[in-house]
N, C-alpha and C positions, 0 to 999 in steps of 0.2 A: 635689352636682352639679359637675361639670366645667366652669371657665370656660375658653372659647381666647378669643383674640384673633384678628377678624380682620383680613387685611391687604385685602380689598378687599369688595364686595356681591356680588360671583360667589363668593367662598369662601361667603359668608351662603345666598346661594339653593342652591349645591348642596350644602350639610351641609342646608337643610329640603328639598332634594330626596330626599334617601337617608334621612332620618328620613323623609319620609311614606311611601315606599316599606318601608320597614321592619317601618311601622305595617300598612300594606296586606297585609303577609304575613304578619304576626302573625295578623293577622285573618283570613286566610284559613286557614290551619293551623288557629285555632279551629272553623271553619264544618266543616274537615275530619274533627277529633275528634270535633267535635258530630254528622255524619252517619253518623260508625263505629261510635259509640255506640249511636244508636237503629238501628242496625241489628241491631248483636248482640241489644240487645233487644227488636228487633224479632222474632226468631227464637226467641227460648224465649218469647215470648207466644204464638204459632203453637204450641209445642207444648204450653204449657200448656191454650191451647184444647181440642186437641184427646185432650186428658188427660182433661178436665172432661167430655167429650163421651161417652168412654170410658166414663168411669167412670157415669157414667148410663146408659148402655144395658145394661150389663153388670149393674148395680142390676136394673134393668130386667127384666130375661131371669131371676136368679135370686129374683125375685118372683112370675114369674110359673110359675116350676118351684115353690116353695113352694104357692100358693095352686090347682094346678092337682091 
């Protein structure tokens, strides 16, 4: 880690001004990824649904051409 020296308590508050701010957008870009994430996979769970959905009617239908 990085030691400075400072020359006065205004240098001290605004270097933890701009570190907390830093933090704040760290953290926010996370929230960011974290919501474009579950979005993509929000979207192949929808199609997987309606895959699953598919494919049982479809079952379905050539069971009932079998047995008819």
């Amino acid at each position: 880690m990085i030691t400075e020296k400072y020359a006065s308590f205004d240098d001290i508050s605004n270097d933890l001004k701009r570190l907390n701010l830093e933090r704040k957008i760290a953290l926010e870009e996370l929230k960011m990824q974290r919501n474009y994430i579950s979005e993509e996979i929000g979207h192949y769970s929808w199609v997987n649904w309606i895959l699953k959905i598919g494919k049982k009617y479809g079952v379905m239908l050539l069971l009932r051409k079998f047995f008819k």
